[in-house]
Backbone bond lengths (Angstrom), bond angles and torsions (degrees), N, CA, C in turn:
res aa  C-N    CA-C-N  psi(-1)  N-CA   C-N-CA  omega(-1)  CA-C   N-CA-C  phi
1 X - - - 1.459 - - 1.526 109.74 -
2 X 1.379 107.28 129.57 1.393 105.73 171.58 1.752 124.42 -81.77
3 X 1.536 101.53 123.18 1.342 116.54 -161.95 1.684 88.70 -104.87
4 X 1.736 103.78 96.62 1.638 148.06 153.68 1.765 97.38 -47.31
5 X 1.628 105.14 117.77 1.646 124.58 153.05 1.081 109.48 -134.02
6 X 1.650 104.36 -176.88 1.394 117.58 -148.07 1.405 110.55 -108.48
7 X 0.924 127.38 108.40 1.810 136.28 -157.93 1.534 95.99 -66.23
8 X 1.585 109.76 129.58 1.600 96.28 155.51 1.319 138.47 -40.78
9 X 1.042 127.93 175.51 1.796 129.49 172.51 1.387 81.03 -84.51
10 X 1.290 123.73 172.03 1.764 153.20 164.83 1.233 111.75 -93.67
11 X 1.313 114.86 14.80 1.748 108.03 -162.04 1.694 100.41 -161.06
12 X 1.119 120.37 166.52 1.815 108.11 143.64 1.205 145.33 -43.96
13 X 1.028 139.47 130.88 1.973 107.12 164.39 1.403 115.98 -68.82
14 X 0.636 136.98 31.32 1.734 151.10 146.73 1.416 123.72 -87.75
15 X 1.295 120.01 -37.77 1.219 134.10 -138.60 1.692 92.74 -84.08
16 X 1.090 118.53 -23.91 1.788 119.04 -158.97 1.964 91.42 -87.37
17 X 0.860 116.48 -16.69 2.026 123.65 -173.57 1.545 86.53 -46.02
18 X 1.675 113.86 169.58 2.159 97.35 -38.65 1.347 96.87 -74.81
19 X 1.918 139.78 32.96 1.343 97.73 169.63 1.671 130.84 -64.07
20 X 1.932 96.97 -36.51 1.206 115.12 173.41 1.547 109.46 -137.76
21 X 1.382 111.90 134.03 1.292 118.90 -163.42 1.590 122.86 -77.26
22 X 1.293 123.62 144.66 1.578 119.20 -174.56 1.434 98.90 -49.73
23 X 1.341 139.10 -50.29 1.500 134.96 179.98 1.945 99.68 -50.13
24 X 0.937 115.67 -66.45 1.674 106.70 -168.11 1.188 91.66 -64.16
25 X 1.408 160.26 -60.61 1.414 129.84 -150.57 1.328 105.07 -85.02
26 X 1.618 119.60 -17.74 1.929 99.56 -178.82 2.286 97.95 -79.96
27 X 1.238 105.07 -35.60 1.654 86.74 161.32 1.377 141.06 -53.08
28 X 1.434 91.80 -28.75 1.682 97.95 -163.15 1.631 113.96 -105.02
29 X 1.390 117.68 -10.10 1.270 152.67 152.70 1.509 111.31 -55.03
30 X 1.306 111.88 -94.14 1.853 129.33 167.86 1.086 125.01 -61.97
31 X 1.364 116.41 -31.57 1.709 92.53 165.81 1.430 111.97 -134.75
32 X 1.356 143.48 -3.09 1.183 131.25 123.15 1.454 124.27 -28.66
33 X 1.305 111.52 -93.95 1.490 132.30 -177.37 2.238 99.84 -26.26
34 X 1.520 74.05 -61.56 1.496 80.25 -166.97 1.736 104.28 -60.55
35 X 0.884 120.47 12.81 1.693 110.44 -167.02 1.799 103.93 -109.27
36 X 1.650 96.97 -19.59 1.992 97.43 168.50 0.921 98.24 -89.71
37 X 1.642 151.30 -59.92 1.654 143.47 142.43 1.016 95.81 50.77
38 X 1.987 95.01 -91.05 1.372 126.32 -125.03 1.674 75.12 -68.70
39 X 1.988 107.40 -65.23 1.573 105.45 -144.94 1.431 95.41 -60.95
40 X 1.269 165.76 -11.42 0.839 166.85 -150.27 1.504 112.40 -75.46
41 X 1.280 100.24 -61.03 1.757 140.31 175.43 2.155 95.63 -59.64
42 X 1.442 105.37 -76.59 1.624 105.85 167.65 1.363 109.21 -18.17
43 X 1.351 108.95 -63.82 1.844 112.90 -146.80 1.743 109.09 -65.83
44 X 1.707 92.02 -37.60 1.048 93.03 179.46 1.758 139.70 -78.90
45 X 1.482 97.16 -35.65 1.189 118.48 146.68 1.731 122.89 -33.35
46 X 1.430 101.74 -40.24 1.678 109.53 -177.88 1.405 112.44 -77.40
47 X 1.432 107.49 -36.26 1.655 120.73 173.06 1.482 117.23 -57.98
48 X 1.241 112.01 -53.62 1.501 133.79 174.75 1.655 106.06 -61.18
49 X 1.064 133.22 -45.55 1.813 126.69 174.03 1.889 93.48 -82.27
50 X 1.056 142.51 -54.95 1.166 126.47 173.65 1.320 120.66 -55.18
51 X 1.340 132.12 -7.35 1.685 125.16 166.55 1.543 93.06 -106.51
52 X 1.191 127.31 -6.62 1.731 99.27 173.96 1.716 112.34 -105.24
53 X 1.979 103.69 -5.44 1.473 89.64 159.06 1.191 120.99 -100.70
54 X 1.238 118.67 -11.46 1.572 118.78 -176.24 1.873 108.08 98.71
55 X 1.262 108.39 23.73 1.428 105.94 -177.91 1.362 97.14 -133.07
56 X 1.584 122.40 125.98 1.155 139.60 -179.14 1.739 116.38 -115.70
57 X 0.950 110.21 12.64 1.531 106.80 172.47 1.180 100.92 -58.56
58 X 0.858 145.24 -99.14 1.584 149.72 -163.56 1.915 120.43 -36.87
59 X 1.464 96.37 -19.10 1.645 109.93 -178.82 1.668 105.58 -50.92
60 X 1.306 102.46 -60.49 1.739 94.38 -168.62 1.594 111.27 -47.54
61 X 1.724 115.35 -74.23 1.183 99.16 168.12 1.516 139.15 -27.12
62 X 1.609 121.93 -50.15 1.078 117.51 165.42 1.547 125.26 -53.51
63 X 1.234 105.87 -30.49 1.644 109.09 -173.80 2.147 102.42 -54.62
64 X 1.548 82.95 -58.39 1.483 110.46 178.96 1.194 115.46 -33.05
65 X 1.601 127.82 -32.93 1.526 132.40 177.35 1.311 105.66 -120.77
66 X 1.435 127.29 13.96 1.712 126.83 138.52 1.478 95.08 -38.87
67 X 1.734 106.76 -95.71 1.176 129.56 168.24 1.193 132.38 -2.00
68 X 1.641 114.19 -77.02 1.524 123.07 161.57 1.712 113.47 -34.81
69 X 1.432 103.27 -83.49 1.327 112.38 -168.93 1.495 113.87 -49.80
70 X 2.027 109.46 -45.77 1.676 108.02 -164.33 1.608 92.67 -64.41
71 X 1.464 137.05 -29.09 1.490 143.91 -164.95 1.865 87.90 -54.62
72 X 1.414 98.41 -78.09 1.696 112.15 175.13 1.410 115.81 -21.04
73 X 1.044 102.25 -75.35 1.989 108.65 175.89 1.340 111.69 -48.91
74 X 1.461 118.27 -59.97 1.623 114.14 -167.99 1.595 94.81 -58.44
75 X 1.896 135.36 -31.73 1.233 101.55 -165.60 1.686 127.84 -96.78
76 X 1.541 74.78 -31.15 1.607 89.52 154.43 1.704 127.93 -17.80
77 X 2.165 93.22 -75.94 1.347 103.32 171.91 1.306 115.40 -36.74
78 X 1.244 98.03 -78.50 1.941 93.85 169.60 1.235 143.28 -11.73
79 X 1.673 101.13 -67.78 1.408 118.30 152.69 1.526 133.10 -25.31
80 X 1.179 95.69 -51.77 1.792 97.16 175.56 1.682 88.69 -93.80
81 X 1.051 164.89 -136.25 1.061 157.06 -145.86 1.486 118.52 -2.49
82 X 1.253 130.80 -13.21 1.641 138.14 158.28 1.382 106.64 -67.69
83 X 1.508 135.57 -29.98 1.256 141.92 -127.44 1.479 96.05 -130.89
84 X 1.373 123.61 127.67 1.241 125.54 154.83 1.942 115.96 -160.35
85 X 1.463 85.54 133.27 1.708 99.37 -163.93 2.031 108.49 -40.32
86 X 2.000 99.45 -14.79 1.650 86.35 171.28 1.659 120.43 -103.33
87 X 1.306 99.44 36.03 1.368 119.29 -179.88 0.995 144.05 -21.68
88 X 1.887 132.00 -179.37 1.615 98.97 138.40 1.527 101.19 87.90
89 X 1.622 88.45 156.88 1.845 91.78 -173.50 1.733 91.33 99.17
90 X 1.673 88.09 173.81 1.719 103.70 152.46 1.359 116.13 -112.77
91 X 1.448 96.98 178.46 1.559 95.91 -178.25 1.540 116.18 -83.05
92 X 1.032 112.82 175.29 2.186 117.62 -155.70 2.028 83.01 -126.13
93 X 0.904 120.76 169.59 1.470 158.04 164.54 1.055 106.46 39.36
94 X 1.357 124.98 -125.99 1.479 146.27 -166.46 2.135 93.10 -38.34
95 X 1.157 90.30 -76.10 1.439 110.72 -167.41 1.531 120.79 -44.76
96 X 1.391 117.44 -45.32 1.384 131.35 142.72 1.866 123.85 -51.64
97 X 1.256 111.80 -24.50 1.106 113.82 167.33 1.523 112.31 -65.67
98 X 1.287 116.82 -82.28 1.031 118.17 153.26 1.439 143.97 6.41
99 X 1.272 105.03 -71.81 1.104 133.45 177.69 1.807 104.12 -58.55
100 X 1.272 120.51 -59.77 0.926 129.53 159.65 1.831 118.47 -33.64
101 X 1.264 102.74 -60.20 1.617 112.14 -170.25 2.181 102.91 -63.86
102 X 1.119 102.19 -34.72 1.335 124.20 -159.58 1.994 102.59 -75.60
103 X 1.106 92.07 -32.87 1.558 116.10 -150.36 1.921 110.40 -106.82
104 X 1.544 84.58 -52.91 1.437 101.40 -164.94 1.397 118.95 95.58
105 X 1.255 132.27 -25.12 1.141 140.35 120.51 1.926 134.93 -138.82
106 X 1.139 107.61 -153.67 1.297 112.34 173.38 1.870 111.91 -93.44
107 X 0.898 92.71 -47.37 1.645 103.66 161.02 1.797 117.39 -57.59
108 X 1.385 114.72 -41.53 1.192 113.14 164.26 1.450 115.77 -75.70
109 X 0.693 141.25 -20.58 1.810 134.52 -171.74 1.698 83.36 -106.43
110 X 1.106 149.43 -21.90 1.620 125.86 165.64 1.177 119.93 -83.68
111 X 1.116 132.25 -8.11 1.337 151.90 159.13 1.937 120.75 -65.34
112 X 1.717 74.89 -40.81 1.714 66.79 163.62 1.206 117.18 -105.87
113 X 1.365 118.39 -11.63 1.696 119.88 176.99 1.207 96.30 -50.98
114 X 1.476 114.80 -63.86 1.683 104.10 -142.49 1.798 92.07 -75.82
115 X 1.361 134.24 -12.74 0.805 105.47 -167.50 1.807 117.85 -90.57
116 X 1.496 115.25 -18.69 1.616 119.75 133.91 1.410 99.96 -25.04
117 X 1.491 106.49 -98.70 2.061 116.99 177.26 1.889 92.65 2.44
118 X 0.952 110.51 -78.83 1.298 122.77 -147.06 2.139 104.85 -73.63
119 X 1.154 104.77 -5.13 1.485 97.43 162.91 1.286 103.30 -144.43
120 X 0.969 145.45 46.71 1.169 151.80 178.73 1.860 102.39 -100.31
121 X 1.333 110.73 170.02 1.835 108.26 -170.17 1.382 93.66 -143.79
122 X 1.505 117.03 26.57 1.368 105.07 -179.57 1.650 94.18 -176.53
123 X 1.628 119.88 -74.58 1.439 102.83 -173.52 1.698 103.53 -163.77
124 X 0.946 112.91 129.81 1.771 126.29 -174.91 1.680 102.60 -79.30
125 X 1.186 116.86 129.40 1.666 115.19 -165.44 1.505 98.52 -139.71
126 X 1.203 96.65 134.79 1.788 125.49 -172.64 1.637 93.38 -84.50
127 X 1.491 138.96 90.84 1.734 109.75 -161.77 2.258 90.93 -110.88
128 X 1.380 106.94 -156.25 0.933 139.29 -179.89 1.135 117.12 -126.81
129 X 1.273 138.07 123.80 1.659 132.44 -160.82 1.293 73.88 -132.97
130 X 1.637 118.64 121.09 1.635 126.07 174.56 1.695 98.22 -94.54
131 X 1.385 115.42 -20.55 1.552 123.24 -179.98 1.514 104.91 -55.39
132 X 1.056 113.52 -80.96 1.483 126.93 -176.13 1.661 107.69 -79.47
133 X 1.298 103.97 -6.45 1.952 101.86 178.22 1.325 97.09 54.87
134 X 0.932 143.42 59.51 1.703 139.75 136.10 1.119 108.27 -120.32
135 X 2.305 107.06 179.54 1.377 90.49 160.67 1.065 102.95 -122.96
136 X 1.773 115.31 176.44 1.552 114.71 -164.06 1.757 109.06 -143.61
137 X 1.267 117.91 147.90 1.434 102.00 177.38 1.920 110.21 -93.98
138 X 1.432 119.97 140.86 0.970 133.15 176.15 1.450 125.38 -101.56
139 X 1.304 143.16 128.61 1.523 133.69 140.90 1.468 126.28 -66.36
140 X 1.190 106.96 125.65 1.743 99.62 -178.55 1.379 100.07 -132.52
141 X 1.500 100.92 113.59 1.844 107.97 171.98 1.638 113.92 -63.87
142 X 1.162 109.78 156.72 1.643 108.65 -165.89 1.122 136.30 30.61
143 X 1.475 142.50 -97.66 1.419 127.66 140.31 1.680 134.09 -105.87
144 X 1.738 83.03 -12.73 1.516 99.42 -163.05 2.136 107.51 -127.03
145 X 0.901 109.93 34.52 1.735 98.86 -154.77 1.292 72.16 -139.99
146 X 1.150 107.30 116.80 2.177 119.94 157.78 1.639 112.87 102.41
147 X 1.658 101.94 13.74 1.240 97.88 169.42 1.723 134.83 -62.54
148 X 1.676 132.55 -172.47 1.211 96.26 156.93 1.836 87.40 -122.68
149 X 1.228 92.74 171.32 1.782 96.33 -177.31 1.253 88.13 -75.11
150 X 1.742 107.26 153.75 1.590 128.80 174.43 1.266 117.47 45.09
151 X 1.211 130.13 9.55 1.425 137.02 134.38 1.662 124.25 -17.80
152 X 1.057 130.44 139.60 1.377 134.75 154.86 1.163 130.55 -109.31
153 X 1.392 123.27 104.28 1.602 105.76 170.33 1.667 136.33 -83.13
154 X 1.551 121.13 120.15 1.010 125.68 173.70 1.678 125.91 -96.69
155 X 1.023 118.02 -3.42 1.358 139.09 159.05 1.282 105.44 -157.39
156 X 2.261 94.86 136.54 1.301 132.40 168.93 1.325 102.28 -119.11
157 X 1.443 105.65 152.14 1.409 148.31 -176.75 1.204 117.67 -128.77
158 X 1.140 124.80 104.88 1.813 125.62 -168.78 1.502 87.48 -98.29
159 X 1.551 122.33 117.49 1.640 111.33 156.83 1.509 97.48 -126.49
160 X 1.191 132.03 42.78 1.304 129.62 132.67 1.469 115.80 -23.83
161 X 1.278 131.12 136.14 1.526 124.48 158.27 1.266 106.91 -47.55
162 X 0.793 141.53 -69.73 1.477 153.05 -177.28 1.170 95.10 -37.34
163 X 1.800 169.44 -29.28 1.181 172.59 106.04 1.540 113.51 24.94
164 X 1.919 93.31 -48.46 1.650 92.75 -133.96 1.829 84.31 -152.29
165 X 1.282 129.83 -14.24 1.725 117.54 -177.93 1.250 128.63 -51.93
166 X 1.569 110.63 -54.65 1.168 138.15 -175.78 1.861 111.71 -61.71
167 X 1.406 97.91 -29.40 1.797 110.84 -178.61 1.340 120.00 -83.44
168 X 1.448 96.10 -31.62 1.838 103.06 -146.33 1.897 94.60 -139.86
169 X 1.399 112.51 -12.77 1.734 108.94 179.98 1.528 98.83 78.39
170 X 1.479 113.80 -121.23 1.676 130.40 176.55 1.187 124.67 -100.54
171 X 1.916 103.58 4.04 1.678 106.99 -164.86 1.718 87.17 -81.98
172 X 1.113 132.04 82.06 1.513 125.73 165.55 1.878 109.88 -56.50
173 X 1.366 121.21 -32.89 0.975 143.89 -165.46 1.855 96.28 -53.61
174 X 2.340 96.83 -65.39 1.417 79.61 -161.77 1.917 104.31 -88.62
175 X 1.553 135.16 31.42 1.062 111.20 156.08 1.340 107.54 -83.36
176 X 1.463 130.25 -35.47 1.652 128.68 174.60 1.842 109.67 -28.19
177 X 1.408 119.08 -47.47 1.068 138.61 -124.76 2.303 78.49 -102.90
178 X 1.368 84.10 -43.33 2.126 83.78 -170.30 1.476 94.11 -93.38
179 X 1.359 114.37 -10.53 1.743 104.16 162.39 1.835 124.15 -48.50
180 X 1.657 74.85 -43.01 1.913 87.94 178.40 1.026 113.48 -79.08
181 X 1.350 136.19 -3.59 1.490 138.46 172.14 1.816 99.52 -88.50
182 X 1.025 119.23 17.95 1.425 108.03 179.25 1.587 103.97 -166.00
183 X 1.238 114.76 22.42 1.634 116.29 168.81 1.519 107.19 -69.38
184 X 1.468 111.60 138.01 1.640 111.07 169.05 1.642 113.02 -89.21
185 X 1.103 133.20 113.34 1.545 111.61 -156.08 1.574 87.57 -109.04
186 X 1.041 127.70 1.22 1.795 146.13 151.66 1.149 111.63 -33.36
187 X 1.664 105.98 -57.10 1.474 128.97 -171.37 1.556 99.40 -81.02
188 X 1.045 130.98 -89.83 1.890 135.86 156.18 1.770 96.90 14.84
189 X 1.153 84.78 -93.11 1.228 96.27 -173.90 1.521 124.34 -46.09
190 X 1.361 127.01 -45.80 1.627 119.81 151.83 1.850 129.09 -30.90
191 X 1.725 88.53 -39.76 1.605 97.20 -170.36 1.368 90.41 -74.72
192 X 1.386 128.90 -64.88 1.484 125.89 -165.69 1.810 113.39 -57.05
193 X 1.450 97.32 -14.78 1.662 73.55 158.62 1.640 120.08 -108.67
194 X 1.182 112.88 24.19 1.136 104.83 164.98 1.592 130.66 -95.00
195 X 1.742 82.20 -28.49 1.802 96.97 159.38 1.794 106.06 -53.21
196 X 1.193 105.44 -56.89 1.705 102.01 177.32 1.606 100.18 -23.65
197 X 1.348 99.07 -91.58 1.082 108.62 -172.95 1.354 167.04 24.71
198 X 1.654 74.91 -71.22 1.331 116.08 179.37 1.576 119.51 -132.50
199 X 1.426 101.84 13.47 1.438 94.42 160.74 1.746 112.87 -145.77
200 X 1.539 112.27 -9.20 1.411 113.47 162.62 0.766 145.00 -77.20
């Protein structure tokens, strides 16, 4: 069984100020982050003694916070890997192309990001649709509810309260807004060519 930890940040917890404050990322980092980790590790652990005794009562639930929690971790990671204190800007080449072709522009596909961002109950996602080969923006409630199957995500958006309360109160609006002052489109752009990659 693979025994799931908690990846460093790439940066300081300082380093993201003032979009997001050293207090919200050492919370939302260490004991957020770390709290799908842990259940992550639990669920599976529960799966693994329930297939070697032959008793599955407890399996569904556990399956249920595979999902939940592994959703959490995989976006998390992401999350801080979108983010870097030399941020900001738009994106340059391939990815901006794209974006453009997909969108109609760059201004149009941020327009609708943030506005996912802005009703979303969990996290607004930049994905990869290998079906139709474009890309598309998604809402996904909690970690796992509103995905699309075989999707890729190349940008995450954590608007969890927990993201953005402590910084911004109820203005969810203006952390969306200092998110983009600290997007890594370095990172973006790595993921979207790996979708290439591996599916063009």
């Amino acid at each position: 069984m693979t025994e799931h930890e908690l990846p460093p940040l790439p940066y300081d917890y300082d380093a993201l100020e003032p979009s997001i404050s050293e207090q919200v990322v050492t919370w939302h980092h260490d004991t957020h982050h770390q709290g799908y980790v842990n259940g992550l590790n639990a669920a599976e652990e529960t799966l693994a003694e329930n297939r070697e005794s032959g008793d599955f009562g407890s399996s569904p639930g556990a399956i249920g916070n595979v999902t939940h929690n592994g959703s959490g971790h995989y976006l998390h990671t992401m999350f801080w890997e979108n983010m870097s204190p030399n941020g900001g800007g738009e994106p340059e080449g391939d990815l901006a192309d794209r974006i453009e072709e997909d969108f109609g522009s760059y201004e149009g596909w941020k327009g609708e990001f943030e506005a996912a961002a802005g009703a979303a109950g969990g996290w607004a996602l930049l994905v990869y649709d290998p079906v139709s080969k474009q890309l598309r923006n998604i809402v996904v409630d909690k970690h796992d509810q509103g995905a699309l199957w075989g999707s890729h995500p190349i940008l995450a958006l954590d608007v969890w309260e927990h993201s953005y309360y402590y910084d911004y109160g109820p203005d969810r609006g203006d952390f969306i807004d200092s998110f983009f002052d600290v997007v890594n489109w370095d990172s973006v752009a790595e993921e979207y060519q790996k979708c290439l990659d591996h599916f063009e």
